[in-house]
VEXDRENTI-299615 format. One line per 2 residues: number of its first residue (from 1); their letters; for each residue x, y, z of C-alpha. Coordinates in Angstrom, 3 decimals, always signed. Example, Ala and Ser with C-alpha at 12.3 -4.5 7.8 and 13.67 -1.06 7.14 Angstrom:
<recs>
1) AS) +12.300/-4.500/+7.800 | +13.670/-1.060/+7.140
</recs>
This chain:
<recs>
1) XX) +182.492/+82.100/-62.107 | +180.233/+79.044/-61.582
3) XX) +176.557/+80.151/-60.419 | +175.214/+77.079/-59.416
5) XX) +177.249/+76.727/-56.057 | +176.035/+80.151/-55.010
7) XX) +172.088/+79.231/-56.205 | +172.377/+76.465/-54.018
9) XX) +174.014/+77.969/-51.307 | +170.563/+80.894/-51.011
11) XX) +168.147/+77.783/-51.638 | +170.007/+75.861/-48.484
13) XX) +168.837/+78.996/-46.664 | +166.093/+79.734/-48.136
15) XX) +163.724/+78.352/-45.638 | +162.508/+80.771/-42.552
17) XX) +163.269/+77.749/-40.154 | +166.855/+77.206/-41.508
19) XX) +167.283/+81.087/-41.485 | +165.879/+80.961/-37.643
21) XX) +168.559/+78.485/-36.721 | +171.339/+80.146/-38.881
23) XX) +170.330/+83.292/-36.246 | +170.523/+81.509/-33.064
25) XX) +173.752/+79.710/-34.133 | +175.137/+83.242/-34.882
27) XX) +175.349/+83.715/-31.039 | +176.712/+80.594/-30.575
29) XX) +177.008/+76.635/-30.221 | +173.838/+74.889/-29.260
31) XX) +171.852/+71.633/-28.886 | +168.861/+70.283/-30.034
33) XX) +167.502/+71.140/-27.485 | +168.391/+74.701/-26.819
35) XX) +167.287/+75.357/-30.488 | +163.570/+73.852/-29.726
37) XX) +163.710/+76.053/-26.960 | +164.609/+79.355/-28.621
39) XX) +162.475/+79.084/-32.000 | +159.775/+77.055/-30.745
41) XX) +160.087/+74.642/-33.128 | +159.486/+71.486/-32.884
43) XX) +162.447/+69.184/-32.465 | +161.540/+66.993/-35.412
45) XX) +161.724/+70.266/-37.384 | +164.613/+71.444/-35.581
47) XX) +166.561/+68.102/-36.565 | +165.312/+67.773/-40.062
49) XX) +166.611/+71.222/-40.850 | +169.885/+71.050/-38.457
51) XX) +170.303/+67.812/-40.898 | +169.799/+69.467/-44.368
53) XX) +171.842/+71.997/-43.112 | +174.685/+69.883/-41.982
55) XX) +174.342/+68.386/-45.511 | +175.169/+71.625/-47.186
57) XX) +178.172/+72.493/-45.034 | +176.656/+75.410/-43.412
59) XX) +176.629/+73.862/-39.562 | +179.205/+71.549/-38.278
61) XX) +178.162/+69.394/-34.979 | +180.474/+67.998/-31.863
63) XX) +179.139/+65.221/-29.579 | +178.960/+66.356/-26.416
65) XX) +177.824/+63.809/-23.887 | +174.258/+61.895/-25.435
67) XX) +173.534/+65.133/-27.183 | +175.306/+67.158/-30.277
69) XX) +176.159/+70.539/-30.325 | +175.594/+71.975/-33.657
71) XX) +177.860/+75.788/-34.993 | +178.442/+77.173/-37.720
73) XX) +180.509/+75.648/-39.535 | +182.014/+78.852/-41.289
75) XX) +181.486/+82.066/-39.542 | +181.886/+83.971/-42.935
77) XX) +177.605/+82.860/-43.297 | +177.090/+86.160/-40.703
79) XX) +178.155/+88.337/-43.044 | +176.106/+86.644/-45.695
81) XX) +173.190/+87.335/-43.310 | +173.837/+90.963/-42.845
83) XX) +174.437/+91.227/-45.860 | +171.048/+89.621/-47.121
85) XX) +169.393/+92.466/-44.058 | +171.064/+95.348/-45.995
87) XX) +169.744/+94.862/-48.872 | +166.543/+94.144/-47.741
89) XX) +166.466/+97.398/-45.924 | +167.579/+99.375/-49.279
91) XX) +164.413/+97.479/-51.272 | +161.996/+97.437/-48.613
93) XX) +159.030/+95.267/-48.950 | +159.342/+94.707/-52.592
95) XX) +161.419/+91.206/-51.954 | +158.189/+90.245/-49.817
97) XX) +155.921/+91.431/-52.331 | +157.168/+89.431/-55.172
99) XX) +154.786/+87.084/-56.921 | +157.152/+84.463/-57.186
101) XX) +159.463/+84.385/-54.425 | +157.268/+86.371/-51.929
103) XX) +155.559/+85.794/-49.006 | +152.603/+85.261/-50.791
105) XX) +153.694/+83.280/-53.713 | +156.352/+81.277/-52.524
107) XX) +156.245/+77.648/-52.577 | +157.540/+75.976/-50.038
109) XX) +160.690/+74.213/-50.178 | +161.879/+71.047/-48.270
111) X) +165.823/+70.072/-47.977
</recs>
């Protein structure tokens, strides 16, 4: 099995304010917008990561009037997420803690 789809895949979402909008596309379709609205982002941060994210595959977009209206584009990523929460429950803080990919020590990456 080739690795480097599925290293690219967690560094597409590796990002707290793609993982934000990954969680409030979970519930369902939204705009621009909407998105500002319910991360309190701001929208140029919004788009740049609704963009990067598009670019990977992960959300899919419909016009809809003036505006977009930006899903997931496969549904199969919520169980990727739950996933990721269940094992973060069985190590605790120790992900967090990490030196290198940590809170603390993690660099941050751009799309």
């Amino acid at each position: 099995m080739e690795l480097a789809p599925a290293a690219a895949l967690f560094r597409s979402l590796g990002d707290p304010a793609r993982l934000l909008i990954a969680r409030q596309l979970a519930v369902g379709p939204a705009r621009v917008v909407d998105l500002v609205e319910m991360t309190g982002l701001a929208q140029s941060t919004v788009s740049k990561h609704l963009a990067c994210m598009r670019d990977c595959g992960l959300i899919a977009s419909q016009p809809v009037g003036r505006a977009s209206l930006f899903r997931l584009a496969e549904p199969t990523l919520l169980d990727v997420l739950a996933a990721a929460e269940t094992v973060l429950a069985a190590t605790g803080a120790k992900v967090a803690l990490c030196p290198t990919y940590g809170v603390a020590g993690a660099a941050e990456e751009t799309c």
